[in-house]
C-alpha positions as CSV (number, residue, x, y, z in Angstrom):
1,X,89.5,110.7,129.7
2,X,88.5,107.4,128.2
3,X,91.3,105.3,128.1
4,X,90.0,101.6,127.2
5,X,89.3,100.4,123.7
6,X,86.8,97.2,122.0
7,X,88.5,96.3,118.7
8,X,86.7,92.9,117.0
9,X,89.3,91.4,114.9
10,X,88.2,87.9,115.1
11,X,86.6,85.9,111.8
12,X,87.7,84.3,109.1
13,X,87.3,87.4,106.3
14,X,85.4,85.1,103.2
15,X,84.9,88.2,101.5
16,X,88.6,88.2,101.0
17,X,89.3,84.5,100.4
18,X,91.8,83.3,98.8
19,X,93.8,85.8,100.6
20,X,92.7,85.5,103.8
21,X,93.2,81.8,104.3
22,X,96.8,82.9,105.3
23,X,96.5,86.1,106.2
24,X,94.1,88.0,108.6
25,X,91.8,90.4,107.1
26,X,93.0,93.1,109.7
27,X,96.4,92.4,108.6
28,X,96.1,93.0,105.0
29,X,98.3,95.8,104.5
30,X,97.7,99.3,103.4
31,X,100.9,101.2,102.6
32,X,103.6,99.1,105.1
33,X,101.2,99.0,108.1
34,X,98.0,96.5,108.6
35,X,94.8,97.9,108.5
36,X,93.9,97.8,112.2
37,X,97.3,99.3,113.0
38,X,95.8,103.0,111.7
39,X,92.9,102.7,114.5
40,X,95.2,101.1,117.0
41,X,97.7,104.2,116.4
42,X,95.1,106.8,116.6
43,X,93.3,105.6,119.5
44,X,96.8,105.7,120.8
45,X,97.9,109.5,120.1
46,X,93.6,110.0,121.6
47,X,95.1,108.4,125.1
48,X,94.1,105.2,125.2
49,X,96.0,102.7,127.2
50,X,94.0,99.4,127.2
51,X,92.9,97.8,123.6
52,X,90.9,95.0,124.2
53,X,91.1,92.7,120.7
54,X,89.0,89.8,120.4
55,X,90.6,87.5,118.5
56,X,90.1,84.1,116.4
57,X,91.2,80.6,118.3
58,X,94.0,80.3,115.5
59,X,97.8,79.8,116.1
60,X,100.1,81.6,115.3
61,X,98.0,84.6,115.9
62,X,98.9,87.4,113.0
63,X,97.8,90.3,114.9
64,X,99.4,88.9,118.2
65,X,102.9,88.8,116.5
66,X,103.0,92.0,115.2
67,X,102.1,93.8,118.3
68,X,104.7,91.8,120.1
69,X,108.8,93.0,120.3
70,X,110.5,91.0,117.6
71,X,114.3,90.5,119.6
72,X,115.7,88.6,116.8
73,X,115.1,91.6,114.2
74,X,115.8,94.2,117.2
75,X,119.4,92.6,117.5
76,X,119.9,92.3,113.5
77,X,119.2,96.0,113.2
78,X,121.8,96.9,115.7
79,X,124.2,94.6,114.5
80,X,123.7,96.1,110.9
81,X,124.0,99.8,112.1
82,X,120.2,100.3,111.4
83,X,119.2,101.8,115.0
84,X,117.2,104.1,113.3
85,X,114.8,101.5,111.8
86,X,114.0,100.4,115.5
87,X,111.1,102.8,116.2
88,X,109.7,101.5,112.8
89,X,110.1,98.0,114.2
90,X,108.3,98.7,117.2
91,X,104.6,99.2,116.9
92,X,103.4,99.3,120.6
93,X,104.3,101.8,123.3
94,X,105.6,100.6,126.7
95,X,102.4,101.8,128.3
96,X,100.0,100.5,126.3
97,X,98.5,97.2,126.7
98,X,96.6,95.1,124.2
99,X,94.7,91.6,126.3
100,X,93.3,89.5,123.9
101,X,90.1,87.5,124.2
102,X,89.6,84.1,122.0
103,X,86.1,83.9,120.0
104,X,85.1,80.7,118.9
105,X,84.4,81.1,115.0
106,X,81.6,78.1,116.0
107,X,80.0,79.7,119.0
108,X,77.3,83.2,118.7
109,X,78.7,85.9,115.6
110,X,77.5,89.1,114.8
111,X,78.8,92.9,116.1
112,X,77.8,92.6,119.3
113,X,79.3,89.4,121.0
114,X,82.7,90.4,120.7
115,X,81.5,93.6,123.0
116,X,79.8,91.2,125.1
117,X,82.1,89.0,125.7
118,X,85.0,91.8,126.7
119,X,82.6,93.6,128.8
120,X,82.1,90.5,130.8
121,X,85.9,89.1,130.8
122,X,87.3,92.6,132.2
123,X,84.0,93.7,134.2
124,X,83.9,96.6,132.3
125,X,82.0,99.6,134.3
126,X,83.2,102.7,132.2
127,X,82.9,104.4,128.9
128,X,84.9,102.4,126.0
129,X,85.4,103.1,122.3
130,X,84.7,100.4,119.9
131,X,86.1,100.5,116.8
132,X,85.8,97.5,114.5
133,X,89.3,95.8,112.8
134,X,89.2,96.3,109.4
135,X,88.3,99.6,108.3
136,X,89.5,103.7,109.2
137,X,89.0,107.2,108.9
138,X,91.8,108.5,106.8
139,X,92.2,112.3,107.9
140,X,96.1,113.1,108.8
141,X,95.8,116.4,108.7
142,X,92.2,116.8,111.0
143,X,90.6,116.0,113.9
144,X,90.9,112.1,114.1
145,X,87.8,110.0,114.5
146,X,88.3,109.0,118.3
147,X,89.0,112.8,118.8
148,X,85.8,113.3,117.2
149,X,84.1,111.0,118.9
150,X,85.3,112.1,122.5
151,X,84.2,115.6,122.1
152,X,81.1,115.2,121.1
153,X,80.4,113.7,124.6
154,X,78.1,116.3,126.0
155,X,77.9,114.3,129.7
156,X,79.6,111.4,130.8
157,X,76.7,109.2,130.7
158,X,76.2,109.7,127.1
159,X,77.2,107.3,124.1
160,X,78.5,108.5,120.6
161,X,78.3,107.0,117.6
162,X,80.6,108.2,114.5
163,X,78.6,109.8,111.6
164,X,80.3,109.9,107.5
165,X,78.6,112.2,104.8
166,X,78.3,110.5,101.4
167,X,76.1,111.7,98.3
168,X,73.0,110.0,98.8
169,X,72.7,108.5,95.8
170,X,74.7,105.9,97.6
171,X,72.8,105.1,100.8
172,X,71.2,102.4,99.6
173,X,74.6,100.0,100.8
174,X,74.7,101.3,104.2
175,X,73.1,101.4,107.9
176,X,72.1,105.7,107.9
177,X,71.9,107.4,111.3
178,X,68.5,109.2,111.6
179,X,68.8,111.9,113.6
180,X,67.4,114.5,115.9
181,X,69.0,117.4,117.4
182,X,72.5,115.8,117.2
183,X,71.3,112.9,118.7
184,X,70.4,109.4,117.4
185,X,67.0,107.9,117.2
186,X,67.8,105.1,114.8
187,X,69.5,103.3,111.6
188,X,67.9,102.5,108.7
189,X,69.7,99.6,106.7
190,X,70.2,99.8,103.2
191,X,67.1,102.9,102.7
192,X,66.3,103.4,99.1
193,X,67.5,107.5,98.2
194,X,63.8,108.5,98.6
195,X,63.5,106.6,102.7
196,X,67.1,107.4,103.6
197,X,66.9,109.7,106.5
198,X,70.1,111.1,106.6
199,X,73.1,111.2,104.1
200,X,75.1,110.2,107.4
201,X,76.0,106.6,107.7
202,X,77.1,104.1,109.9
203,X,80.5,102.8,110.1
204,X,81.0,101.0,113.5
205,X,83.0,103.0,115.4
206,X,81.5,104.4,118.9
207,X,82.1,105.5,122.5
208,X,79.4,102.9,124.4
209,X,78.7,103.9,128.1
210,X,78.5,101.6,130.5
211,X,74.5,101.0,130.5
212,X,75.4,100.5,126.9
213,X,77.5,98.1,126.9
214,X,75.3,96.2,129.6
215,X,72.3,96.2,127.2
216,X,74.6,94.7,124.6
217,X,75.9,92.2,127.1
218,X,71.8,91.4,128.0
219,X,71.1,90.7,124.3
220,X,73.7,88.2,123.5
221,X,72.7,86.2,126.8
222,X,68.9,86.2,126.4
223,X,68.6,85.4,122.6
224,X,69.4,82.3,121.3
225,X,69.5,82.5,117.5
226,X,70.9,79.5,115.6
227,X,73.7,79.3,113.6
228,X,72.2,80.1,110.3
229,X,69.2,81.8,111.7
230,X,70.2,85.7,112.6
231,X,73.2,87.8,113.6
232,X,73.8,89.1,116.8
233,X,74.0,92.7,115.7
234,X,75.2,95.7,118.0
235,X,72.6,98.0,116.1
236,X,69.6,95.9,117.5
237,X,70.4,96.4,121.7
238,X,71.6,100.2,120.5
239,X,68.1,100.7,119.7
240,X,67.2,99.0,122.2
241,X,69.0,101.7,124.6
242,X,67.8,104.9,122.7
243,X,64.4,103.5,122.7
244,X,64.7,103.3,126.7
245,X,66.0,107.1,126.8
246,X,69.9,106.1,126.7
247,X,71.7,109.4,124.2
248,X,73.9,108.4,121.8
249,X,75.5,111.7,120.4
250,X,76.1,111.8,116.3
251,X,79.2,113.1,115.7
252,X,79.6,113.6,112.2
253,X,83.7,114.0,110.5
254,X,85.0,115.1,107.7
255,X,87.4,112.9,107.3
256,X,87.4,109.7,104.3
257,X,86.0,106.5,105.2
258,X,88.5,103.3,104.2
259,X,87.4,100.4,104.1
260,X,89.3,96.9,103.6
261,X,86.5,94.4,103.8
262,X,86.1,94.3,99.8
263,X,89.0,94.6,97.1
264,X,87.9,97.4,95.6
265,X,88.0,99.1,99.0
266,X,91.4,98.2,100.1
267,X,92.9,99.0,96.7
268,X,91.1,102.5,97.3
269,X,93.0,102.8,100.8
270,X,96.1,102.3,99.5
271,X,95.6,104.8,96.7
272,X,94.8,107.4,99.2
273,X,97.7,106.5,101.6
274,X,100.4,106.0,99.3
275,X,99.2,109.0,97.7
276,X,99.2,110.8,100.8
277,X,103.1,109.7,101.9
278,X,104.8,110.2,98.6
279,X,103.6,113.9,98.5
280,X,104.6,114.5,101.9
């Protein structure tokens, strides 16, 4: 069973300015929950007990807060005769643990240093999942993506790397998985329709062994790209690993893609969610 979890929450969200100037991207809501709350929740129910979130160097910390026990509101409920509202109020079992790590908005940015730098922190030597902060698969009546994700791991030194369909006439804003036999051998970004090799695309969330997630480790310590030169992109040391015979499994879901890093997309999530609730 994998039970530990990456989730890069850290950055300052400019798509999303003004709005993000006060609050966190991964704590705009959708419906009365934040955005990362629907991963942190599912990678819950899939069994995970340790969510490693890497976090920006800001005080107070949004996503800290709400994943802490709020006493004073605990004691107004009961005083008020609103018991039931408590499980509502508390959003974070007794035996699961979120440990935060601090990124330094000024220091190395891209996908892959948050990995890096909790795979180093916690001497990580086992599979994780690594789902990024501001984005979810909306399917509450399937198979959830970590569920996915965990059984398409064929042997326990395999990665897996989460697969969505969309018509390809729309590949041309996204990293597509090429694929053979169910298993990765690279992403193409942004493929015009007639290059794309898959209509199967990218959407950051994975299960990274453990030589993964050393190879990600190696590539943020041995480049040195400037601040205004390159990103530090996960995609680059994953190819790096398939290249070197590391399998990375495709699992593909059925599931909708929601995403809250543009308006449009977050007003889209909350369709579909509120949507969802009031007909259930």
């Amino acid at each position: 069973m994998i039970t530990k979890a990456i989730i890069p929450v850290a950055g300052w969200g400019t798509r999303r300015l003004p709005i993000t100037k006060i609050i966190e991207k991964s704590m705009l809501p959708v419906g009365n929950r934040p955005l990362v709350d629907y991963s942190v929740q599912e990678l819950i129910k899939a069994g995970v007990k340790d969510i490693y979130m890497v976090i920006s160097n800001v005080e107070p910390c949004q996503v800290q807060e709400f994943y802490k026990d709020n006493l004073a509101l605990n004691q107004y409920l009961i005083d008020r005769g609103k018991e039931d509202r408590l499980k509502l109020a508390k959003t974070l079992p007794d035996d699961v643990t979120i440990h935060y790590t601090i990124q330094d908005p000024a220091g190395k940015y891209g996908t892959a240093v948050p990995i890096a730098m909790v795979v180093e922190e916690y001497s990580l030597n086992e599979p994780v999942l690594v789902f990024m902060g501001d984005d979810f698969i909306w399917n509450p009546e399937g198979e959830s993506a970590t569920e996915t994700l965990i059984r398409a791991i064929q042997d326990p030194t395999d990665s897996a790397i989460l697969g969505v369909e969309i018509d390809k006439e729309k590949v041309e804003k996204y990293g597509v998985l090429s694929t053979e036999n169910g298993h990765l051998t690279g992403i193409v970004e942004k493929p015009s329709v007639e290059d794309a090799p898959s209509n199967l695309i990218n959407v950051s969330k994975y299960i990274m062994s453990p030589d993964l997630l050393q190879y990600i480790v190696k590539y943020v310590k041995e480049n040195d790209f400037g601040p205004k030169d390159q990103e530090y992109l996960v995609t680059d040391p994953i190819y790096e690993y398939i290249k070197n015979n590391g399998v990375m499994q495709v699992a593909p879901i059925a599931g909708e893609y929601l995403d809250g890093g543009s308006v449009e997309g977050w007003l889209h999530a909350n369709n579909v969610v509120c949507n969802y609730q009031s007909n259930h």
